[in-house]
N, C-alpha and C positions, 0 to 999 in steps of 0.2 A: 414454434420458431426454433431454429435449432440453438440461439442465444438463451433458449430456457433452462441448458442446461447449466448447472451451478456456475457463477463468475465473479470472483469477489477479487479486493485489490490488495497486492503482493506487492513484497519488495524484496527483489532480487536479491539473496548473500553472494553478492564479487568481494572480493580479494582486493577493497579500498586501499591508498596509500593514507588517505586523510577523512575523519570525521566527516559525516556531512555537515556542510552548512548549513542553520538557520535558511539562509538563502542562497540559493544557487546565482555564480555570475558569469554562468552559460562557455564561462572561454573555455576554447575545445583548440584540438591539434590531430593532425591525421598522419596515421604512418601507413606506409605501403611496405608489403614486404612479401618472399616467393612463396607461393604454396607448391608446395610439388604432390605429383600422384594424382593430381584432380582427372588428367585425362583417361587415367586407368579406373579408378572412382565409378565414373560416369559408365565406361563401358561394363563394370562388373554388376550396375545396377540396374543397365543398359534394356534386360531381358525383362523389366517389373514393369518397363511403360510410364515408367515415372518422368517429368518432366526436370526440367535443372534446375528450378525452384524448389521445386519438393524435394529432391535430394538434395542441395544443400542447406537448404534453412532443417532437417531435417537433421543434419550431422550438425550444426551450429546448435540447435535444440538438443542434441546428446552431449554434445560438449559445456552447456549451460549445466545439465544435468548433473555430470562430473565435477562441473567447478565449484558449482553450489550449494552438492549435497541434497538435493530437491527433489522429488518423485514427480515433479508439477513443476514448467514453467510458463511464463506466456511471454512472448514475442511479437513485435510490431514490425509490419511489413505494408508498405505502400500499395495501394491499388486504385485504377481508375475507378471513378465513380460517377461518369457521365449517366446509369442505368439508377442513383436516389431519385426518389420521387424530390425532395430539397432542392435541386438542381439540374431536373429534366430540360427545366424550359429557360435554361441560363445558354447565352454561350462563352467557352470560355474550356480552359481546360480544366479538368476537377480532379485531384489526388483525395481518396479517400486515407484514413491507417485501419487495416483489420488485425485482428490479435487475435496469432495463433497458439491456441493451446497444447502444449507437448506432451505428450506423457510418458514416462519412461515405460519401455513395453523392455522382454527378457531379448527378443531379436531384433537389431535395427531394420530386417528386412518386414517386420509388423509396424514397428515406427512410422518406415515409408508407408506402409498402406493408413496405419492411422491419420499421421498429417495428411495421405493425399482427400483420404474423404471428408476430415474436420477444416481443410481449405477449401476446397469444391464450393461446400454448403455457405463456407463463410463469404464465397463470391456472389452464390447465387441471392443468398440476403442480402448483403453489402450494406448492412446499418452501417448510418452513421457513425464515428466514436461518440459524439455527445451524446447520442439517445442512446450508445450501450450502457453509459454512464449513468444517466437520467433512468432509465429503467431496473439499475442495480444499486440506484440509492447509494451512487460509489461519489464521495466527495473528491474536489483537487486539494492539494497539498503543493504549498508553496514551494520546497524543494524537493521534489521530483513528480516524476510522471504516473498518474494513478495505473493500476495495474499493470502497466510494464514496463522497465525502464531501459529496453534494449532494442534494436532495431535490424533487422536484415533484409538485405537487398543482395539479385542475383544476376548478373548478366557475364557470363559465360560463354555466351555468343558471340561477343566481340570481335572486329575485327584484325584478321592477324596481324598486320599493320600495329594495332596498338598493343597486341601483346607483345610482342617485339620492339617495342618504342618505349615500353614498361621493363620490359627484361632487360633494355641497355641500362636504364635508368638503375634499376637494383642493381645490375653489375658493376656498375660505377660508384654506386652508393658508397657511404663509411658503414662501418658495423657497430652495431650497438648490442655489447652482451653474446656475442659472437654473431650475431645474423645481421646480413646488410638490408639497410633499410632506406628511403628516401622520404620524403617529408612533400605533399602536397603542395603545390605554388599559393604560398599566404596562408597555408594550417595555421602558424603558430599566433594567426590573429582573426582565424573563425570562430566561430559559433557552433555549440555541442548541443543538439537538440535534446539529449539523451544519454546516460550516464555511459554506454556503450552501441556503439553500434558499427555492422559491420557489412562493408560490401565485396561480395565474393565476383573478381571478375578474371577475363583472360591473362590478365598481368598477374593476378595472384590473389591479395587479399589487402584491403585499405580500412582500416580501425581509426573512427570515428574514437576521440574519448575527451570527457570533461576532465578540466586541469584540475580544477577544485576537487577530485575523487581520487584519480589515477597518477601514478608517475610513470614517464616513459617507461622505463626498465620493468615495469609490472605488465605493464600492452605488451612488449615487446616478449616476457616469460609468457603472457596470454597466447600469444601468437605460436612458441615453439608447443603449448597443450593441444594449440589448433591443429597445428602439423600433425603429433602424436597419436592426437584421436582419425585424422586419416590413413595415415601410415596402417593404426591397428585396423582398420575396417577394408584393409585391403586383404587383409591374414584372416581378420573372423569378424563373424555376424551377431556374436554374442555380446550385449552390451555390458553383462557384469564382467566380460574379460577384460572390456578395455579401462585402461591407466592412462592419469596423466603424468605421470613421472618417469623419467627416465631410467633405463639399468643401474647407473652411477647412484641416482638420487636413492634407486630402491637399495639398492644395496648400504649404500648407508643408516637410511633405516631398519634395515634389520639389524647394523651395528647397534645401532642406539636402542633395541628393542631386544638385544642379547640378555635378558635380564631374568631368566627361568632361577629359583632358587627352592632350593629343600624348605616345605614349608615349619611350622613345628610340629610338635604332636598335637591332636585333635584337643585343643581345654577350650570351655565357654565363659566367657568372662570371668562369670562367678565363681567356675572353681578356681580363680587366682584370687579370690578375698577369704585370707589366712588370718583367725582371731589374733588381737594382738593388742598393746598398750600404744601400739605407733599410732600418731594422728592421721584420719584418711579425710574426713571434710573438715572445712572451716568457713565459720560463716561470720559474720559482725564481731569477734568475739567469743561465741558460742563455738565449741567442738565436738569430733565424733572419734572415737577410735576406731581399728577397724575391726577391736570384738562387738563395739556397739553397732558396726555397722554392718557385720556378718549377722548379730542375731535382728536388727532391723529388716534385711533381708529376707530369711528366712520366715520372719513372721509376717508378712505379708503373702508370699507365695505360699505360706500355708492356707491364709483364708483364699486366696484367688484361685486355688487348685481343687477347695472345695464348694467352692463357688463354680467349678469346671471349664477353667482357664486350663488350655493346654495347649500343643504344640499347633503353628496357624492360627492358633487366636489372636485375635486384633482389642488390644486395649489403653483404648484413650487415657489419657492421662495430662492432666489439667495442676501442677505443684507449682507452687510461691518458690523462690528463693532462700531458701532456707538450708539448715543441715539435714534436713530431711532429703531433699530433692534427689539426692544420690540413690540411696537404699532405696525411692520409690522404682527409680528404674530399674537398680537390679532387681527387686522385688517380684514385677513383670516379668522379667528376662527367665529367675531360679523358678519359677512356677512354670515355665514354659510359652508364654506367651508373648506376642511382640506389641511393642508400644505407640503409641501415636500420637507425638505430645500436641497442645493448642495452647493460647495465653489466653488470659481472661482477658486481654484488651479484644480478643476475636469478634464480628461481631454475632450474631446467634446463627444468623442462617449460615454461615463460612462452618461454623462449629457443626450444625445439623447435619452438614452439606458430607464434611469430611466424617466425624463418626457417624451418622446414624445413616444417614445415604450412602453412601462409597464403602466404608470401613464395616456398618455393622455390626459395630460396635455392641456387645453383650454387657458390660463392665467398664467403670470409669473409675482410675485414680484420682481424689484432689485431697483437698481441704473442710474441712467442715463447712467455711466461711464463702464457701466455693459453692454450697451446695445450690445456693435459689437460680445460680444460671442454669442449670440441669431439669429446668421445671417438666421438660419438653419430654427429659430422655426416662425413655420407658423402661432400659434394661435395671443393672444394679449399681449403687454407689459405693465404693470404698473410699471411707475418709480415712487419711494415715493419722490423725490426729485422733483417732477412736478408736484404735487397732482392736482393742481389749475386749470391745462388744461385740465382733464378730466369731463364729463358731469358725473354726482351721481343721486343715488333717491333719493325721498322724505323721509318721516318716512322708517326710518330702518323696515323690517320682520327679525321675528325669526322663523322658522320651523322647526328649531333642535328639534331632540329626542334623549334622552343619548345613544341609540345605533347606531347613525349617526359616523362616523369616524371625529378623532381630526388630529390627521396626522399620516403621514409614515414616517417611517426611516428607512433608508437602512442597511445593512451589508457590512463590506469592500469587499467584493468580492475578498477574497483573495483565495479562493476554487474554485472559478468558477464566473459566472456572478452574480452580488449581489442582494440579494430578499430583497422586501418590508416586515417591520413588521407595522401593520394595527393597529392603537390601538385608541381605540372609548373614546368617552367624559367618560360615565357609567366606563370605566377603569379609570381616572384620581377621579371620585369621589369614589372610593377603595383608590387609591392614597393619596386624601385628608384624610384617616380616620386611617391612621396610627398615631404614637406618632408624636406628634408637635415637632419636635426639635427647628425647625426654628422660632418657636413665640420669640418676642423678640430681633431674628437676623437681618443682614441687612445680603444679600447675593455677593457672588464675583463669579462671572461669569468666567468662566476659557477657559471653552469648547467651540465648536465651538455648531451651529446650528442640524449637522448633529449628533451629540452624544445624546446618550439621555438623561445624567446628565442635558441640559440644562431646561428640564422639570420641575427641584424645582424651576425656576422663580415663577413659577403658586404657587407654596407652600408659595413664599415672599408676592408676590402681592397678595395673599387672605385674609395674615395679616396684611398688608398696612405699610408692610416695601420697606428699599433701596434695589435697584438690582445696584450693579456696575458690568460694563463691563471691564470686563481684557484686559486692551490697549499693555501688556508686556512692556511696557515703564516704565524705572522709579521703583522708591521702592514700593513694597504692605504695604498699610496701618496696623497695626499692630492695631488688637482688639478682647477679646475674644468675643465682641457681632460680627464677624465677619465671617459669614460661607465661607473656603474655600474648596471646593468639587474640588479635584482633582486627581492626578497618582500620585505613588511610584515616576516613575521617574519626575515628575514636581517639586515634593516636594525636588531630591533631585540638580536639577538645578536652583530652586530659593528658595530664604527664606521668609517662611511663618510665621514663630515664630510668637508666639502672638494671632493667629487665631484660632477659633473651626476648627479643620482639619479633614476632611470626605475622606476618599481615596477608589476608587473605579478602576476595571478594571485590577489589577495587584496584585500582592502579596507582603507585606510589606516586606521592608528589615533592617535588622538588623542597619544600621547605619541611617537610616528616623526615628526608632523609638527609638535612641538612642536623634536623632536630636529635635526631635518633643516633647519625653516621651510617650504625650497621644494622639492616632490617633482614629479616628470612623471608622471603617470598612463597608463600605455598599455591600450587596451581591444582586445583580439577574439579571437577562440578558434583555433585552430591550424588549420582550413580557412581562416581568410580571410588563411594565412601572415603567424602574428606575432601582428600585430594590423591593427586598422582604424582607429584612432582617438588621440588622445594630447589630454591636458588640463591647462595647469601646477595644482596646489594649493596654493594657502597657506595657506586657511581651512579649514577643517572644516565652515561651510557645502557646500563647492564639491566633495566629495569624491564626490556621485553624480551629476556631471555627468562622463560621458564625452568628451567634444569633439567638434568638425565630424571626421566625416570623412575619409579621407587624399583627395585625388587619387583616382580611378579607381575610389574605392571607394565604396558606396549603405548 
């Protein structure tokens, strides 16, 4: 059946104005508005034999593509279904919905031949939706539509009559965001079967859309990407050429993207830990200077070196909170290897999953106390707490080269089995070449190992400031030379008052920065190491504006 091939349920990435609801309350609103170029369209694709269904749900499927960032989308499209065996011997008329699979292919003119034979086969089956469902073990969900939540329909044939009946209408229309638009007789009190959906006819184009998702002004910028994406398929066939943005828009983005800076000179973290009586960790009380924490250092990447940790080795690393926790990871790092931390709360198989399966782990950092979790792992143990008992080289080697890996860090595998993000030394010196906040600060350690915030240690110690390790014990020291880099909700379970406040991972809320005044917003996901971007807040207007940019970054 040609339904055997893989069909699992998705949910489209649009460009929401609002959260979804718990539950959807279906009110919808239609706008109509011109498409121009359609007739040119038609005849340049006119020589493939393609039908006016296939070529436009076809370019509506490239423009999903673009909007959503997606290799893969599916689409729902009405078909008679007088020919189910369900409904042979009914009379009556019968709409089935079939769900076409897109895939983005290098030429639209492949697109077209994919949809037309991946529609063909879906007529000549014509399952029903319930038994594509029932046969793919795909459950419903209360708010929204199991595997597709978008619709197109195509009549193009229309009478000139109403395309012309359509065309006064828009010509007369008001304009909304510069395009005139008209609004459906009783849109603003139908029903939205679907989070989008879109019917391509003689008059132009009519955008179904749910209120509870969409705001006009977002249909209506949907609409001028719809235009964009025809316009370019009239020029080329190439789909990676086409953009949905305008000249103006791109052009501003390269302003904002002007950001190329002379990097530093090539150093790895560790050659910036200079022995010395200044305090570099601190923990409940307990200290480290950073001559105890250069030779901590050091004496570890001796034994791991001769243990034959070297550059692309993967080494797990499993440390408590403590003043150790720093030197464990330069440790790794001055030996030449990258680290890959986990918590003891992990539970075994996440831990086996990431080192010994993925990772490969040869070598584990912990604790002594650490050790009966490790019953499993076959390779070697290094407890920092027993340094003394293991046999080390001579003179430290360095073999790193800045595109050698610094460490891994997982994702919570709340989606699925969790991936490694791989990010190399040559990323941490981008890192270093953003705005210094931190000169001058001493930093407060919040996070745990496995987040990547823990990463601006390296930003403290390159300026030969404090790193305190957050014990949760006890009151936080209050000082604006004091970076705490943490969550919305950390901030609103303990009091930071007094600190430069960096909040990252969450979206500020109205009573933290009522708490706080002034918060630093840091924006970007743990590939672009940390973040990419930082933004002060004081208002609650200004809370979805990320900021320029760092240095080196787009």
């Amino acid at each position: 059946a040609y339904f055997d091939q893989n069909i699992e349920d998705s949910e489209l990435d649009l460009p929401f104005d609002h959260m979804r609801p718990t539950e959807l309350s279906y009110r919808g609103r239609t706008l109509t508005l011109p498409l121009h170029g359609m007739k040119e369209l038609g005849e340049k694709y006119a020589f493939t034999g393609n039908s006016s269904f296939n070529l436009w749900s076809s370019v509506y499927g490239l423009f999903l593509h673009k909007v959503s960032n997606s290799g893969c989308v599916y689409v729902g499209f009405p078909f008679n279904s007088r020919d189910s065996v369900e409904v042979s011997g009914m009379i009556g008329y019968f709409v089935n919905t079939l769900i076409l699979k897109s895939e983005l292919r290098e030429s639209f003119g492949e697109m077209l031949v994919g949809n037309r034979e991946y529609t063909m086969k879906l007529m000549e089956q014509n399952k029903m939706l319930q038994r594509v469902l029932r046969e793919f073990n795909i459950m419903r969900v209360p708010n929204r539509n199991a595997i597709f939540q978008t619709m197109v329909t195509v009549n193009v044939s229309d009478s000139q009559n109403e395309e012309t009946e359509n065309a006064e209408k828009v010509e007369n229309a008001e304009k909304v965001d510069g395009v005139k638009t008209y609004s459906e007789a009783g849109s603003n009190e139908s029903t939205a079967k679907f989070d989008l959906s879109i019917d391509i006819h003689a008059g132009g184009v009519s955008w179904e859309y749910m209120e509870d998702l969409f705001d006009e002004a977002t249909v209506v910028r949907l609409h001028k990407q719809f235009q964009s994406c025809v316009d370019q398929l009239l020029v080329t066939d190439i789909c990676g050429e086409i953009r949905l943005i305008s000249e103006e828009e791109e052009a501003l983005i390269r302003k904002w993207n002007d950001t190329d800076r002379e990097m530093e000179s090539e150093k790895f973290i560790f050659d910036y830990i200079v022995p010395s009586e200044e305090i570099a960790v601190e923990y409940a009380g307990t200290t480290q200077t950073y001559g105890e924490l250069y030779e901590a250092m050091n004496e570890l990447a001796g034994v791991l070196q001769y243990m034959g940790v070297g550059p692309e080795s993967l080494v797990g690393v499993l440390l408590k909170r403590d003043v150790m926790m720093i030197g464990g990871l330069l440790g790794v790092l001055r030996a030449g290897g990258a680290y890959v931390p986990v918590l003891d709360t992990f539970p075994e198989g996440r831990m086996r999953y990431m080192l010994e399966e993925d990772c490969k782990c040869e070598v584990i950092v912990t604790h002594s106390e650490y050790g009966s979790k490790f019953g499993w792992f076959k390779g070697k143990l290094v407890y920092l707490d027993r340094l003394g008992s293991y046999p080390r080289v001579g003179p430290l080697r360095n073999e790193l080269k800045m595109e050698n890996l610094c460490y891994v860090l997982y994702t919570s595998g709340t989606t699925g089995r969790p991936k490694g993000v791989m990010t190399e030394h040559q990323h941490l010196q981008a890192f270093f070449s953003r705005e210094n906040i931190f000169k001058g600060r001493d930093y407060l350690l919040t996070s745990s190992l496995t987040f990547d915030t823990h990463v601006n240690v390296y930003m403290v110690l390159r300026n030969n400031h404090k790193i305190i390790v957050f014990s949760y014990l006890g009151d936080v020291m209050k000082s604006a030379n004091l970076i705490a880099n943490t969550t919305n909700s950390m901030l609103q379970l303990l009091d930071f008052t007094g600190c430069y406040i960096i909040q990252g991972g969450e979206k500020i809320s109205e009573d933290v920065l009522n708490k706080y005044k002034t918060i630093i917003t840091d924006y970007g996901p743990t590939e672009a190491t940390v973040s990419a971007s930082m933004k002060t807040v004081i208002h609650m207007k200004d809370i979805n504006n990320i900021g320029a940019p760092f240095a080196n970054y787009k």
